[in-house]
C-alpha positions in Angstrom: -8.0 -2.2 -36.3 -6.8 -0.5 -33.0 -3.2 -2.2 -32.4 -2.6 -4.5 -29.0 0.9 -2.6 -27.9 3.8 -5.1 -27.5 4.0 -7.0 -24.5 8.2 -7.9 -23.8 7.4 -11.5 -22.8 11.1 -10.9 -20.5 8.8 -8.9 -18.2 6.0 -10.9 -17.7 6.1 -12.5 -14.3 3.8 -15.4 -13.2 2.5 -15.3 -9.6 -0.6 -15.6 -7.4 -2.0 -12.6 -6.6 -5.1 -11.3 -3.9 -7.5 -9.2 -5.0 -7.9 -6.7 -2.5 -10.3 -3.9 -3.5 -12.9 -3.5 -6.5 -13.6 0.1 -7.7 -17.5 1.4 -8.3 -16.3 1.2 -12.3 -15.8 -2.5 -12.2 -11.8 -2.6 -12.4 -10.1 -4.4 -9.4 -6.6 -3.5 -7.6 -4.4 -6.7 -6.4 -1.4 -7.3 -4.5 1.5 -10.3 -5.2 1.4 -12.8 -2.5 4.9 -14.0 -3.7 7.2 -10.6 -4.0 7.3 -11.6 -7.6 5.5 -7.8 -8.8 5.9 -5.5 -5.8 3.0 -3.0 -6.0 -0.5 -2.7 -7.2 -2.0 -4.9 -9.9 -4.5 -3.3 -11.7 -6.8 -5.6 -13.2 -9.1 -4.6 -15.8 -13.3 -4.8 -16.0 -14.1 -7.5 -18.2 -11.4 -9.6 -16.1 -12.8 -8.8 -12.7 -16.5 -9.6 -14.2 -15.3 -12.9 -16.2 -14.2 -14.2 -12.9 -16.5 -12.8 -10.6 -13.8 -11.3 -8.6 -13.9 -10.3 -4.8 -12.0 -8.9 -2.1 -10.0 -11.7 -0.6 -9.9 -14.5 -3.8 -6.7 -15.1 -5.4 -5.9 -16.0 -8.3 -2.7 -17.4 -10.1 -2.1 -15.2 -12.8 0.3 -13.2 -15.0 1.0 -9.8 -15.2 3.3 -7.5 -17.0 4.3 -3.9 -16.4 1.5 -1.3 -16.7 1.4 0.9 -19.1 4.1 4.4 -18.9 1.1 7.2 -17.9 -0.2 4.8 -15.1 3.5 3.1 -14.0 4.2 5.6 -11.5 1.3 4.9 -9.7 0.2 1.4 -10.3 3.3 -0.2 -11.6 1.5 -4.0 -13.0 -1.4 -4.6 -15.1 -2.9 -8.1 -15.0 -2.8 -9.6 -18.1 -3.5 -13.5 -17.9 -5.6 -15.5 -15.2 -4.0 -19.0 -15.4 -5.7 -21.1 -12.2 -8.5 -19.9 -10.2 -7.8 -20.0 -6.8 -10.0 -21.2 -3.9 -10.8 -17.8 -1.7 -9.0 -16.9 1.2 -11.1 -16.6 4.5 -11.1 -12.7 5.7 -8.3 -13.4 8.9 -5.7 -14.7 6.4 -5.8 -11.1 4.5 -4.5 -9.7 7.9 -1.8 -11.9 7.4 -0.9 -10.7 4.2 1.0 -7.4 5.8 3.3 -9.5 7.2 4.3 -12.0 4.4 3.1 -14.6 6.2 1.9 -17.9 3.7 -1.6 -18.5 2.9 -2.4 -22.4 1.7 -4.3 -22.7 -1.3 -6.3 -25.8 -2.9 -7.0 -26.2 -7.0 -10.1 -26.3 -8.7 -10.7 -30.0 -10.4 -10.5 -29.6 -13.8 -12.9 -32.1 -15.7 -12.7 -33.5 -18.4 -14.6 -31.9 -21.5 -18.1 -33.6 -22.5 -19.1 -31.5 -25.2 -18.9 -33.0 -29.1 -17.6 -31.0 -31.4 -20.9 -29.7 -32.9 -21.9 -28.0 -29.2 -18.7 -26.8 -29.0 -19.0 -24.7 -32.2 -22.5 -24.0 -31.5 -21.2 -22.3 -28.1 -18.8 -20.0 -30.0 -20.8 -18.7 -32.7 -23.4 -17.8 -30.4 -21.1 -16.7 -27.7 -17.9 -15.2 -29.6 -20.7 -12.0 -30.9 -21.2 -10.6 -27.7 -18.9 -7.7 -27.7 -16.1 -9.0 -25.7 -12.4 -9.9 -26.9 -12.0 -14.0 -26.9 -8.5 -15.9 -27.1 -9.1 -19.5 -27.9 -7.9 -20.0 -23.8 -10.2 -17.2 -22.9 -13.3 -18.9 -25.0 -12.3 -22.5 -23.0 -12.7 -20.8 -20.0 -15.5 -19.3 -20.7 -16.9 -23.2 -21.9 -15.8 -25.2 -19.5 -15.6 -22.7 -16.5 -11.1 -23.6 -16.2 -7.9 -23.5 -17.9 -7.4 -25.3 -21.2 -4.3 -27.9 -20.5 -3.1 -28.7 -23.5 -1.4 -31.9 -22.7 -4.6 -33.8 -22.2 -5.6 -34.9 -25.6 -9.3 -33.7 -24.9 -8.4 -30.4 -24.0 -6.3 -29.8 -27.1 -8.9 -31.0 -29.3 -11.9 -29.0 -28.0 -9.5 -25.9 -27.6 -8.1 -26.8 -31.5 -12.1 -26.7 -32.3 -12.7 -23.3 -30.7 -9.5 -21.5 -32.5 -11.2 -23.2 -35.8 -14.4 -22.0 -35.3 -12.8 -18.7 -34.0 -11.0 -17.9 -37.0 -13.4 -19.1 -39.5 -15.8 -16.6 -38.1 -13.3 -14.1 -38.5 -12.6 -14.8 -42.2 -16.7 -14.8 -42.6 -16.6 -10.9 -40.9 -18.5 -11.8 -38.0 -15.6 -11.0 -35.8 -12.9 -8.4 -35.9 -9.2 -10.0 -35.3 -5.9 -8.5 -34.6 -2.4 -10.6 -34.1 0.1 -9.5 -30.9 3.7 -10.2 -32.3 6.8 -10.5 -30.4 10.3 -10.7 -31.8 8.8 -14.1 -34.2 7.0 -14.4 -37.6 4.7 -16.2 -35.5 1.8 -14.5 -33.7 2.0 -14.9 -30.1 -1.6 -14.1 -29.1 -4.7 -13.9 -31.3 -8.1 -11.5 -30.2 -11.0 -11.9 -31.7 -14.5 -9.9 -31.0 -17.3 -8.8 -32.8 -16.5 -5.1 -31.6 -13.8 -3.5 -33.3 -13.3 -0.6 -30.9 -13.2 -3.3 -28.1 -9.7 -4.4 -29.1 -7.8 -1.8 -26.7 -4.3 -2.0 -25.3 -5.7 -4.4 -22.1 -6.8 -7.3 -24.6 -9.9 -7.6 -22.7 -13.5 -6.0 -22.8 
């Protein structure tokens, strides 16, 4: 199992970000629209895919400090999409230079109306396809937004998923590997079905 390095949850900073440019490899570069992480953002493949990402969308999101050989230059990685964003029309990115606000408007978030059984049959057949799932990144990927897990529905689907998620795991149909912090308690949980996928960025 190739080890997720530490993440010091002190440096994690939550913020909306614009996604300015996407490379011809699929990885994206983003700037902070709140002076929260001055800098790039470099936000990894299987993130800018997942989310279909484009020159002008934002996103809230969190990111922590990138890693020491790429700091200098890009000094954040994006590490967590919380809220999709609505996108921002091309004149507000002009804007942007001069830290002027941009208005932004949620996505609704219904309700989940899948039983239990079509939940599970959407992670065994969906969990195998290479990429690295969290039980948020596998609601996502469900119910197309963010698991909130003060609605009861939402915590039971997402309490399914994490079942299902780790059951597969203990049946070796998915590799898993824990991301500790300073607790006995694992702060983060991957799973995918390809072990070599499980690199430092937590996503494939």
């Amino acid at each position: 199992m190739i080890p997720i390095p530490m993440i010091n949850p002190s440096e994690v900073r939550e913020t909306t970000i614009v996604v300015h440019a996407i490379a011809t490899s699929g990885v994206a570069y983003a700037r902070d629209l709140e002076g929260n992480a001055e800098g790039q953002i470099f936000v990894p493949q299987g993130i800018t895919r997942k989310f279909d990402m484009k020159p002008g969308d934002t996103f809230r999101a969190r990111v922590a400090p990138n890693f020491p050989d790429r700091a200098d230059v890009i000094p954040w990685r994006l590490i967590y999409v919380d809220v999709p964003r609505t996108e921002v029309p091309q004149p507000f990115l002009n804007k942007l230079e001069y830290g002027l606000p941009v208005l932004h408007s949620l996505r609704p978030a219904p309700k989940p109306r899948l039983t239990d059984d079509q939940i599970k049959e959407r992670v065994r057949e969906d969990a195998v396809d290479g990429r690295v799932w969290t039980t948020r990144e596998m609601f996502f990927h469900i119910f197309d937004r963010e698991v909130v897990y003060k609605e009861t529905a939402d915590k039971a689907a997402a309490t399914t998923i994490g079942n299902v998620l780790r059951a597969m795991a203990t049946e070796g149909l998915l590799y898993h590997c824990e991301l500790y912090t300073k607790s006995t308690i694992a702060h983060a949980v991957y799973f995918c079905s390809d072990m070599t996928a499980l690199k430092p960025e937590g996503f494939r």
